[in-house]
C-alpha positions as CSV (number, residue, x, y, z in Angstrom):
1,X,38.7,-7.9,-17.9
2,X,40.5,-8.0,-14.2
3,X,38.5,-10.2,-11.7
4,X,39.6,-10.5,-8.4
5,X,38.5,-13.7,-6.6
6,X,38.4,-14.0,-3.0
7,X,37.8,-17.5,-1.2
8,X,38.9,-18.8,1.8
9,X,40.2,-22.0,0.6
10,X,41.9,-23.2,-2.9
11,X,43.7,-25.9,-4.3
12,X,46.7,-26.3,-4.7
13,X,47.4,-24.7,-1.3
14,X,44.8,-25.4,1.2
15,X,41.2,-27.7,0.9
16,X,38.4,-29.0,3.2
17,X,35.6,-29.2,0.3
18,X,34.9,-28.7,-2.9
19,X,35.1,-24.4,-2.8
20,X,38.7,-25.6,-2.8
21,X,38.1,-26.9,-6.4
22,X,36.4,-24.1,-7.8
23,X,38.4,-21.3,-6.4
24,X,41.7,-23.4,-8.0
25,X,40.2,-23.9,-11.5
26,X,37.6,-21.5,-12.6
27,X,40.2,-18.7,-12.2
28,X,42.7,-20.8,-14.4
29,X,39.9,-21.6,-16.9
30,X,38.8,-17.8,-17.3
31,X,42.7,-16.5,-17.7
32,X,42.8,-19.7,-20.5
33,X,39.8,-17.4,-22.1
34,X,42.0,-13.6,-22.2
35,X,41.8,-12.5,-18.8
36,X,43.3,-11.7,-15.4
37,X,41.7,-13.1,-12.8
38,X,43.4,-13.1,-9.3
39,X,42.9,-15.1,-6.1
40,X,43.1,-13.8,-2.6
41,X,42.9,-16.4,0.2
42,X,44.2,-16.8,3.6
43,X,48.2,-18.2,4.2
44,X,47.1,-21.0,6.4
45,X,50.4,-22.5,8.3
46,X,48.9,-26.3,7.2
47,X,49.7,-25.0,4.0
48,X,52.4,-27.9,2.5
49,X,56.3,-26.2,3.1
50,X,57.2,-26.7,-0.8
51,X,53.9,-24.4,-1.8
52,X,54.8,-21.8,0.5
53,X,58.3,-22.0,-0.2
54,X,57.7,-21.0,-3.9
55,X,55.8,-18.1,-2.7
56,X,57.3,-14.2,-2.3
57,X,57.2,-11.7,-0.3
58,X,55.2,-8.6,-0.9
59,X,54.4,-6.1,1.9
60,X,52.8,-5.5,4.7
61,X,49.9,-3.2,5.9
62,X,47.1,-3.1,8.7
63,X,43.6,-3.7,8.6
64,X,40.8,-2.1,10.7
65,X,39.0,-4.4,12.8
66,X,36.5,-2.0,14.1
67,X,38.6,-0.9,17.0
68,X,41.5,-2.2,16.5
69,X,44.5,-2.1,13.4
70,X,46.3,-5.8,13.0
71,X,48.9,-6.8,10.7
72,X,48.5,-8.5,7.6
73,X,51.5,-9.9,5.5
74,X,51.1,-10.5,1.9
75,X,52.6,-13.7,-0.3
76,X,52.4,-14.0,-3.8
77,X,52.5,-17.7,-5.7
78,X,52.0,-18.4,-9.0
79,X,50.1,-21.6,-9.9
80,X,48.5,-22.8,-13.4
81,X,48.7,-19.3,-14.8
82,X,47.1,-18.2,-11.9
83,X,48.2,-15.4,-9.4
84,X,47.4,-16.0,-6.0
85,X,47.6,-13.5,-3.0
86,X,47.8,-15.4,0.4
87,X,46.8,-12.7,3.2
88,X,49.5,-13.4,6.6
89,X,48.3,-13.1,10.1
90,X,49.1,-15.7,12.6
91,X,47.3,-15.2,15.2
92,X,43.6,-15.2,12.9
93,X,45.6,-18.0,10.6
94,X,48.1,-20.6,12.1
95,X,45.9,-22.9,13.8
96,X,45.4,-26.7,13.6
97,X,42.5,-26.7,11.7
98,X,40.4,-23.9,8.6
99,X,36.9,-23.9,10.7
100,X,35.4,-24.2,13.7
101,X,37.4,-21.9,15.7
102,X,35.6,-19.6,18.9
103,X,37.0,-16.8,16.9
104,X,35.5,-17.9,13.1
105,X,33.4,-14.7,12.7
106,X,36.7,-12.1,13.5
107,X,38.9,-14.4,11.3
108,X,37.0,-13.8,8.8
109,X,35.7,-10.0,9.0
110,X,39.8,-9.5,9.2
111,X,40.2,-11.5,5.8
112,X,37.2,-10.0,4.2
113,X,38.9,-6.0,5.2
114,X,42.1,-7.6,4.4
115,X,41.3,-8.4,0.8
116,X,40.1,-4.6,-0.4
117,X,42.8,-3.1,1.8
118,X,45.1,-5.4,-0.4
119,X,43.6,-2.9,-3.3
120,X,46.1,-0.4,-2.1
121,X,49.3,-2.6,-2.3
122,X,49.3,-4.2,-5.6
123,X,49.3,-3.0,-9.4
124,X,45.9,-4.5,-9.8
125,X,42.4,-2.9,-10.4
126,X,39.3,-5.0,-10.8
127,X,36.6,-4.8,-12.6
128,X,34.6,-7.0,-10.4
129,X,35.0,-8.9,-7.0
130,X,33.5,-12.5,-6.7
131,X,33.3,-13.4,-2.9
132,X,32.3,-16.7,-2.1
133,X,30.5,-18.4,0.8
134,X,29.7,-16.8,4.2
135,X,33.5,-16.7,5.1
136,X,34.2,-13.5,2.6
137,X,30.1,-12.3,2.0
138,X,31.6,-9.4,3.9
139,X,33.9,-8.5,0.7
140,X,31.0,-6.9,-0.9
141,X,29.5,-5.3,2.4
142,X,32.6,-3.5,3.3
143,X,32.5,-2.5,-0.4
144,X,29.6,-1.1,0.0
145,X,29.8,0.9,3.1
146,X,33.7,2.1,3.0
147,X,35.3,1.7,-0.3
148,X,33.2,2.6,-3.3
149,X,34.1,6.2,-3.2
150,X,37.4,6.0,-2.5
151,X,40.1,7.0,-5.1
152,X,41.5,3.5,-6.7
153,X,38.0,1.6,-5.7
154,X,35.4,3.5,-9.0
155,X,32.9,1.6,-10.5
156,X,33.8,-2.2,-9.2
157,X,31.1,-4.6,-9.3
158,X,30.5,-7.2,-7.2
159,X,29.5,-10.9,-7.0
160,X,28.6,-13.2,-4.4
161,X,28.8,-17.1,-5.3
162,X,26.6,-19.4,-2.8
163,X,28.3,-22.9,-2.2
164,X,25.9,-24.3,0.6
165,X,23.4,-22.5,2.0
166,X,23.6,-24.1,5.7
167,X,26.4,-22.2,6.7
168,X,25.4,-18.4,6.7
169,X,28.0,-16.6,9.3
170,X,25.0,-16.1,11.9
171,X,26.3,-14.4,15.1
172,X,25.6,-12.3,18.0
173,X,24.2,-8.4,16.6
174,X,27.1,-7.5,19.4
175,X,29.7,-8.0,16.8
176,X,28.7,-5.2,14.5
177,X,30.4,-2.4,16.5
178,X,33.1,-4.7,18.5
179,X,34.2,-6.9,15.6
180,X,32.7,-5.4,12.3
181,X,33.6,-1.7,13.0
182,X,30.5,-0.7,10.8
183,X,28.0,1.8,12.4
184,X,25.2,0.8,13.8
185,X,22.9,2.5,11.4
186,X,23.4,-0.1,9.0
187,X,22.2,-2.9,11.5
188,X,19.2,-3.2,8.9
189,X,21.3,-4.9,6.4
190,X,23.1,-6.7,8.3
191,X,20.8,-8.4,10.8
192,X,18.5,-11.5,9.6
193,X,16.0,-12.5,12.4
194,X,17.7,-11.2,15.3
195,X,21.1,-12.3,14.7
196,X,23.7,-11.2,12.1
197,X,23.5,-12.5,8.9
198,X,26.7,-12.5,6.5
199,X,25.2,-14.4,3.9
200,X,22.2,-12.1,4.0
201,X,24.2,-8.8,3.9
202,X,26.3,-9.8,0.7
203,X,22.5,-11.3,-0.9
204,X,22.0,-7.4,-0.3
205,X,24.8,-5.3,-1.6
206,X,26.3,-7.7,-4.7
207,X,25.2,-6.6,-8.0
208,X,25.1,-11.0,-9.0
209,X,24.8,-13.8,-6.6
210,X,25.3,-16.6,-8.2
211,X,25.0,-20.2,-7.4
212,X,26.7,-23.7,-8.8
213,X,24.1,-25.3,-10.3
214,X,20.9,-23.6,-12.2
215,X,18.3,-26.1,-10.3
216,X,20.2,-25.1,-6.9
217,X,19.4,-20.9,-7.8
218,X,15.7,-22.3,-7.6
219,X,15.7,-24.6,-5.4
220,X,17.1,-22.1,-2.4
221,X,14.0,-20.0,-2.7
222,X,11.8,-22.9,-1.2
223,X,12.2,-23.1,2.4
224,X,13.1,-26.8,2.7
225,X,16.2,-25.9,0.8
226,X,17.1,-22.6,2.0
227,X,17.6,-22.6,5.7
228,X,15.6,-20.1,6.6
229,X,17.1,-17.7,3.7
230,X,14.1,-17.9,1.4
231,X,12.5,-14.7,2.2
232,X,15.6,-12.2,1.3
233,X,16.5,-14.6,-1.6
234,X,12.6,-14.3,-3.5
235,X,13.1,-10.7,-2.8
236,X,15.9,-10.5,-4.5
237,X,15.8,-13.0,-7.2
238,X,16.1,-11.1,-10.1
239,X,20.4,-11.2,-9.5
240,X,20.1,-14.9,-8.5
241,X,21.3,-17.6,-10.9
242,X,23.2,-20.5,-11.3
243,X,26.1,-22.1,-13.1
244,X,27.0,-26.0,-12.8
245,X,30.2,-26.1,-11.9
246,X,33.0,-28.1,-13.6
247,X,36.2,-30.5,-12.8
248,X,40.0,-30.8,-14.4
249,X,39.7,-33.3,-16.7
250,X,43.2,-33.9,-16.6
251,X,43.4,-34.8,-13.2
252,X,40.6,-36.6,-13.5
253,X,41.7,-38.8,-16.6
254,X,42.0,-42.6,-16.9
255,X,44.5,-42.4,-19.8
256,X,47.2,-40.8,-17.5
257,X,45.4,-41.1,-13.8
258,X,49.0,-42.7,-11.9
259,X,46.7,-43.8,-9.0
260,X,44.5,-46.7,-10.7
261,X,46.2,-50.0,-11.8
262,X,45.4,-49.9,-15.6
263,X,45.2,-47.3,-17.8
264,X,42.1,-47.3,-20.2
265,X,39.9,-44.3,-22.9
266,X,36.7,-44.3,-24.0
267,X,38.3,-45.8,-27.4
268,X,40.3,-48.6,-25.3
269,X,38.2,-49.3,-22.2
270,X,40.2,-53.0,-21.3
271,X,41.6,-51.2,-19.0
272,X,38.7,-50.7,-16.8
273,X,37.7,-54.5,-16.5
274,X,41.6,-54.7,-14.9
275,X,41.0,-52.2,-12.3
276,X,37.6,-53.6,-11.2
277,X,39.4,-57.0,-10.5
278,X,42.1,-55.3,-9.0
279,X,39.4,-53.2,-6.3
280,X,37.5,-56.6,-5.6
281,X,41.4,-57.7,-4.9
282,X,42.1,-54.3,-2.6
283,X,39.0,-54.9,-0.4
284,X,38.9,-58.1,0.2
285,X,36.0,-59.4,-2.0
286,X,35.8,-62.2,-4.6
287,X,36.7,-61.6,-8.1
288,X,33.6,-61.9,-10.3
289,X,31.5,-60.2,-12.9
290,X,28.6,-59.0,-10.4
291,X,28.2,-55.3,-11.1
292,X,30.2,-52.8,-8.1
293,X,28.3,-50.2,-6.7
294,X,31.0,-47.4,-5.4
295,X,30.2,-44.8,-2.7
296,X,32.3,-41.9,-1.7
297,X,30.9,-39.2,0.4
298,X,31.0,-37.7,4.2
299,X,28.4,-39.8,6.1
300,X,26.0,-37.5,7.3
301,X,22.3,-37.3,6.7
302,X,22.0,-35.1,3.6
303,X,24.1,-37.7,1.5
304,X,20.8,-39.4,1.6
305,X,22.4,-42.5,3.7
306,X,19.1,-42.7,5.5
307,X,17.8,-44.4,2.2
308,X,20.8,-46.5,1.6
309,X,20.5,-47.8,5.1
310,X,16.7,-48.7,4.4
311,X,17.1,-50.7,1.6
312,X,20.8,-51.8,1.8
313,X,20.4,-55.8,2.0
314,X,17.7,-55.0,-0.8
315,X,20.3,-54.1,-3.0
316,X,22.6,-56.8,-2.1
317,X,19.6,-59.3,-3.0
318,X,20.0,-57.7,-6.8
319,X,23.5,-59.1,-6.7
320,X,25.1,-56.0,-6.2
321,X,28.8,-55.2,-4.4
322,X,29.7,-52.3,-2.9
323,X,33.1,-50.5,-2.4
324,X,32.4,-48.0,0.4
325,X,34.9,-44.9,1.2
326,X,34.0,-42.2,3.4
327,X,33.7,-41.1,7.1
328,X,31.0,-39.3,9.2
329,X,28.5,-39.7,12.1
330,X,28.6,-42.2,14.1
331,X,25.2,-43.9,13.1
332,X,26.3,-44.6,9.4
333,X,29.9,-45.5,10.3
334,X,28.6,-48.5,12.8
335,X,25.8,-49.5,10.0
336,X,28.4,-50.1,6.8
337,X,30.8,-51.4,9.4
338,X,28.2,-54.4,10.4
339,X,27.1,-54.4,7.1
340,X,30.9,-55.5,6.0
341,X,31.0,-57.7,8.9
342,X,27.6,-59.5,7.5
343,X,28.6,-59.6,3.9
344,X,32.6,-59.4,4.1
345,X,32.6,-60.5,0.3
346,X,30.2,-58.1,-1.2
347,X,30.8,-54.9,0.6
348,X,34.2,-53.3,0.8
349,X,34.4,-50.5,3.7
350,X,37.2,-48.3,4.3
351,X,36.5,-45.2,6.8
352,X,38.1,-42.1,6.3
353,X,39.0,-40.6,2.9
354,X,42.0,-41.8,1.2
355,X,42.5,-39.5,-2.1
356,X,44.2,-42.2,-4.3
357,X,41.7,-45.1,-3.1
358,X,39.2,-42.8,-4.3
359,X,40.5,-42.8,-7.9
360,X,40.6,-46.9,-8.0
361,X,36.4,-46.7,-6.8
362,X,36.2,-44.4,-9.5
363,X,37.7,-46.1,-11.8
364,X,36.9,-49.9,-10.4
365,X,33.4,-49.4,-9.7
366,X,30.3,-50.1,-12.4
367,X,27.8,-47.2,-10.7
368,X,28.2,-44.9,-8.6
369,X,25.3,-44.1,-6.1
370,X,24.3,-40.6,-4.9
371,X,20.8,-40.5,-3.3
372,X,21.2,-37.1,-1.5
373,X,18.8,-35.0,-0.1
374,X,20.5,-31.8,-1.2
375,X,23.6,-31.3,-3.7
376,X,24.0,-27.6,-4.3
377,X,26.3,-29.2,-7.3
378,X,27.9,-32.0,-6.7
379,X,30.7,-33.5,-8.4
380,X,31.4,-37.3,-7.7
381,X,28.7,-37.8,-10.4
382,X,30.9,-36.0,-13.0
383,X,34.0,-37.8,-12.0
384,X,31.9,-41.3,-12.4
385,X,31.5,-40.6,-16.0
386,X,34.8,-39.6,-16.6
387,X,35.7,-43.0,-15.8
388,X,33.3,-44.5,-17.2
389,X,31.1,-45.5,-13.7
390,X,27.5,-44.6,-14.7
391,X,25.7,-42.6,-11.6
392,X,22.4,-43.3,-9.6
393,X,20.9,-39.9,-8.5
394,X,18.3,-38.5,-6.9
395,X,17.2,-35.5,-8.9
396,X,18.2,-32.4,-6.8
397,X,20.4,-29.7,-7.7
398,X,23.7,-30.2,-9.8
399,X,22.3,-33.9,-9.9
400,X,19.6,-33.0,-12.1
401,X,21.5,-30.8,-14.1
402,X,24.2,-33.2,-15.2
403,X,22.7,-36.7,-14.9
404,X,20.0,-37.5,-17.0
405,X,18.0,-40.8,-17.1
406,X,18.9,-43.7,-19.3
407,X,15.3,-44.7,-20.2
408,X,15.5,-40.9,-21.9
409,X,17.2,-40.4,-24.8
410,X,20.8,-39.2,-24.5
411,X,20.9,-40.7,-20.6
412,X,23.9,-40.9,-18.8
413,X,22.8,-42.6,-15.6
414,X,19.8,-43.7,-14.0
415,X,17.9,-40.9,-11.6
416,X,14.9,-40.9,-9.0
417,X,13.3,-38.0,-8.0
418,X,11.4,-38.4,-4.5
419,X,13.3,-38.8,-1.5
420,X,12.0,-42.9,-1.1
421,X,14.0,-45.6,-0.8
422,X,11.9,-47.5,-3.1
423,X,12.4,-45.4,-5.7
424,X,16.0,-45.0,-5.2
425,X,15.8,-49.1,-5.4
426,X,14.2,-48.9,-8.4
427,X,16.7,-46.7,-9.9
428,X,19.3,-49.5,-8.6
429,X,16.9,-52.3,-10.3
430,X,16.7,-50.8,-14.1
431,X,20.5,-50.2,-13.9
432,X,20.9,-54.1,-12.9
433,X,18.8,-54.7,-16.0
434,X,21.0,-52.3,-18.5
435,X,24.0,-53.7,-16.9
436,X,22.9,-57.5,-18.1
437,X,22.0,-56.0,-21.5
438,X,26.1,-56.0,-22.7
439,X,25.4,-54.1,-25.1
440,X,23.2,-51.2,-23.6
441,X,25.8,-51.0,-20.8
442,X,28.6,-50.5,-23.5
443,X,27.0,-47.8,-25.2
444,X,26.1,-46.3,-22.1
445,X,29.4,-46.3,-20.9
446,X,30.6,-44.8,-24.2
447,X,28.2,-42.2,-23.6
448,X,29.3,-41.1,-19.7
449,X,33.1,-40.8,-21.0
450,X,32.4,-38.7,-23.8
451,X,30.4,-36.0,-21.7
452,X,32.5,-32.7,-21.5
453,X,32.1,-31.2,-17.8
454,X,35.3,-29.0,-18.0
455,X,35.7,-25.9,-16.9
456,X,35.7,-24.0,-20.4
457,X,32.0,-24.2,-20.6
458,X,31.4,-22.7,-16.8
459,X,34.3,-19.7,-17.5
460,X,32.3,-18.7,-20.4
461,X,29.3,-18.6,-18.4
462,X,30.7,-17.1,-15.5
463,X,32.5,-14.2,-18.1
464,X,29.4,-13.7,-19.6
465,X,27.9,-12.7,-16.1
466,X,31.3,-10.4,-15.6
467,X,30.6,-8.7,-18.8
468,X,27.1,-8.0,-18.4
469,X,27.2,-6.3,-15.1
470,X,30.3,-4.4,-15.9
């Protein structure tokens, strides 16, 4: 089968979040199952010089945008048995920055033309189109409305994956005939109250939408999840479901990971004791046995940082240390930063995100805590295990779906599922009681390293979904 999958950001060229992850190793893990599946982003000038030089040269075309015909140059890279197609224009493309821009909404409705204009120039027919996020949900749409009657476009089906719901592609219902270039008779399906929708329109026209967790396809049809989406998604819920995403397990691997100090496996785990000492060591805490808490995440409100901040010195009181990496608003920066400054040998802050210091929390910490609000999937918590760093999670999302509670049996981690602080200390509390219990906390370690989140099991899940719409 020939799938075509559009994003605007993957790995190894270009990330910001974690679409960057799934649109660089889904692809590779459905090809590792017999099949072609292609990836068409945008050539971004902060794109690293080695990638693009081992790109080539293709051709060149125009795309319509509504009024207007502007260039697009095509590159071609091959990457972990992977083709990619990176779409040229610099005006829409060579800025300091992926988001954000006045201009976001043409950028995009350029890209999304751009990739089934592309149809034209390569020796490559789908079978189905996955679009992902707000930034191609116009993929399908145009579909829809220009292409599925033309010679070369017969019988494609289309898919529309939802990474987080927040970010829709709302604008002005100006830009239909200035920017769009689609009649105004569809204004209907394109228009969510009073404002064009993106997200909305592909929810519409895609044969699938999918989601990356199964609890996330549910929990977007209550309204305290779905930003205001609810309505069009229980309308149309028979095509929406979910499938937990995955991570490399390679990269992610303490046996061969270059960026901790010591090496260590589920069958050899000496190895992990070393790099604890040597994270107390990197931020400035005492060496001891006390159990590490790590933390990596964005600080903003949704992380669930509201109940860390509540209940903090609480957790200190168990005899807890934290190693903290992450940056954000303002309000949580200023609280772990006075929080180091009150306890410089039991929390260990470093603001901003630093890849490889990432790894050594990972790796170095004892649990890992995750109280969000939302997690569409999440996957920090699927990391933890791989090294062996037993989660705290609220249950929401890809959270529930991959950590399951200790006191149950086959638990991997300790979970809460109201959004309290108490209950998130409680979670903390039982854990410090496992931890004590040496051997509890070895078998539960054993467990977490042996759980298989690669990508096999979501490609499979994923084909399955290709085959049955096609």
């Amino acid at each position: 089968m020939n799938i075509l999958y559009t994003a605007s950001e993957a790995l190894p060229y270009i990330a910001s979040g974690g679409l960057a992850d799934v649109a660089g190793s889904l692809p590779a893990a459905i090809n590792a199952e017999g099949h072609d599946c292609r990836v068409v982003i945008p050539y971004y000038s902060q794109i690293r010089q080695e990638l693009k030089d081992e790109l080539t040269y293709l051709t060149n075309f125009t795309v319509p945008v509504a009024w207007r015909n502007q260039y697009c140059g095509v590159f071609v890279g091959h990457q972990n048995g992977v083709t990619y197609y990176l779409l040229d224009n610099e005006y829409y493309f060579a800025r300091n920055g992926l988001y954000g821009f006045y201009d976001d909404a043409e950028r995009y409705i350029f890209f999304s033309r751009a990739v089934l204009e592309l149809l034209h120039y390569i020796d490559f027919k789908p079978n189905v189109i996955n679009a992902n996020d707000w930034q191609t949900a116009l993929v399908p749409v145009y579909y829809d409305i220009f292409y599925r009657y033309q010679s070369g476009y017969e019988d494609i089906k289309t898919v529309f994956t939802i990474h987080n719901i927040q970010y829709q592609g709302q604008y002005g219902l100006e830009i239909i005939n200035d920017l769009m270039g689609i009649p105004l008779y569809h204004t209907d399906l394109l228009s969510y109250d009073g404002d064009v929708n993106f997200m909305k329109a592909a929810i519409e026209v895609s044969d699938k939408v999918t989601t990356v967790s199964p609890s996330y396809a549910w929990e977007i049809l209550d309204p305290w999840y779905s930003h205001g989406l609810d309505r069009i998604l229980v309308h149309k819920q028979y095509k929406l479901c979910g499938f937990l995403n995955g991570i490399d397990q390679e990269v992610y691997n303490p046996a061969t990971d270059p960026n901790i100090p010591k090496h260590y496996s589920v069958k050899s785990k000496a190895g992990k004791a070393v790099c604890k000492q040597k994270l107390l060591e990197e931020l400035g805490m005492e060496p001891g046995d006390e159990p590490i808490i790590g933390i990596v995440t964005r600080f903003v409100s949704h992380k669930g940082l509201d109940l860390i901040k509540y209940v903090f010195e609480d957790i200190i009181r168990l005899g807890y240390k934290f190693a903290i990496l992450g940056s954000g608003e303002k309000i949580y920066e200023d609280f772990f930063s006075e929080m180091h400054y009150r306890y410089p040998d039991r929390v260990g802050l470093t603001l901003g995100f630093v890849p490889e210091l990432s790894k050594r929390i990972y790796a170095g910490a004892d649990m890992f805590l995750m109280p969000s609000q939302s997690e569409p999937c999440g996957l920090a918590q699927m990391i933890a295990l791989r090294y062996g760093t037993i989660p705290i999670v609220r249950e929401t999302g890809g959270l529930r779906d991959s950590i399951h509670d200790a006191g149950d049996e086959g638990g991997n981690g300790f979970t809460f599922k109201t959004y309290n602080a108490h209950d998130m200390l409680d979670a903390c509390t039982r854990a410090r009681v496992y931890y004590d219990d040496k051997k509890r906390w070895k078998k539960l370690v054993d467990l977490a390293m042996k759980q298989d989140f690669s990508w096999k099991r979501s490609a499979q899940l994923y084909i399955g979904l290709y085959n049955d719409i096609h």
